[in-house]
N, C-alpha and C positions, 0 to 999 in steps of 0.2 A: 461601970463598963457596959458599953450596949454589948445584945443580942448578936451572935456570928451571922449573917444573912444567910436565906436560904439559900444553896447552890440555885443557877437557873434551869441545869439539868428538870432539879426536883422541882422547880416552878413550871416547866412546863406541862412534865409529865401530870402533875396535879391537874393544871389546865386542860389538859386531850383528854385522860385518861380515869378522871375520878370524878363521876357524874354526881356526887354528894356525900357528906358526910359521913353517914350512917356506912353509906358503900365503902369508905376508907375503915373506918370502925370496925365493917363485919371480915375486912380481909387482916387489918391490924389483929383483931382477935384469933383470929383461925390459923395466923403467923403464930402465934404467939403460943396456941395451946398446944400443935406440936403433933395433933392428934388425926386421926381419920373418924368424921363427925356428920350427925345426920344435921339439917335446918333448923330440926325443932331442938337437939339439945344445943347450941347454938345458938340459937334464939332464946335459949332458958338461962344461958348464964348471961347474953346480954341486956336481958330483959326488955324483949322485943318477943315482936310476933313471929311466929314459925313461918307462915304464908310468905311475909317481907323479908325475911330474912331470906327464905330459897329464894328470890326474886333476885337478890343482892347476890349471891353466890351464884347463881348461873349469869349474873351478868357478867361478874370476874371472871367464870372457866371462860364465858366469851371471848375475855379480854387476854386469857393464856396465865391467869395468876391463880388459878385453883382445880385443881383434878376433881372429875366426879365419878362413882363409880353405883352403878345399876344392877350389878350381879346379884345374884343372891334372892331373898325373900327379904324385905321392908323397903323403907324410901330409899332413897341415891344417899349414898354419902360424899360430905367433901372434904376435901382435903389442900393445905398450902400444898402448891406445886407450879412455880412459874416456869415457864416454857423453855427456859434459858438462864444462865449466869449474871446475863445483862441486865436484865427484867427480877432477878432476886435481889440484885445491889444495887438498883433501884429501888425496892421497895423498902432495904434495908434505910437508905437514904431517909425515902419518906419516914418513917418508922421514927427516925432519928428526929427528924425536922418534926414531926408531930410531937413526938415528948418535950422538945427543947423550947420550940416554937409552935404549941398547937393554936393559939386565936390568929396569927400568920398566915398559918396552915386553911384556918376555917372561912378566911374573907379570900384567899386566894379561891376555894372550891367553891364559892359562894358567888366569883367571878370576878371579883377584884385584881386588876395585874397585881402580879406577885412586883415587878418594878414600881409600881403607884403606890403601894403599903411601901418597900424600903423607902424611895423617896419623900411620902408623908411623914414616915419617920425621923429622918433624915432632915426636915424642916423644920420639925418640930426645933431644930439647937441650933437652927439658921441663926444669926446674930441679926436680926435687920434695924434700920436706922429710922428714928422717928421722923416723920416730916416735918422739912426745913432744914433737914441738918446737913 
């Protein structure tokens, strides 16, 4: 039984909205931990660099998927916080589509239409006719 197709919802948003892997990665993760978190420890559990890692999370508070907060004495922390209901069942989507279909996931961000990957797929069990026939 194949693969359920990605919504195109989540094809798009992939397409506008996720300038790279790693950038899906550092907000997957930061979903997932639950936590209010600096770069560097963030970057410790994904075993990535601190520097790239705040790069990738202030691109996301950009983008309205993650709160950061400056108070206090040490670096910013961040935190999941999408802007709206819309934009977290969104990301819950992606979320989804990553674990079920993440190499889908990774040539759509990579710039491949998310239609051009179903449809290759989808050819691949094309029946076609030898010629001459």
């Amino acid at each position: 039984m194949a693969p359920e197709p990605i919504p195109e919802p989540v094809l798009l948003f992939l397409q506008r909205e996720i300038e790279s892997v790693r950038e899906l990665e550092t907000l997957l993760a930061l979903r997932a931990s639950g936590a209010i978190t600096t770069a560097e420890a963030l970057a410790a559990t994904m075993r990535s660099g601190a520097r790239w890692t705040e790069q990738q999370l202030e691109g996301l508070h950009a983008k309205g998927l993650v709160a950061v907060s400056t108070e206090g004495e040490g670096p910013p922390r961040y935190g999941y916080a999408p802007r709206d209901a819309e934009l977290e069942a969104m990301v819950d989507a992606v979320a989804d589509a990553y674990d079920r279909r993440r190499s889908t996931v990774i040539r759509v961000i990579f710039g491949d239409s998310g239609q051009d990957v179903l449809r290759t797929f989808s050819d691949a069990f094309r029946l076609r006719r030898e010629d001459g026939e």
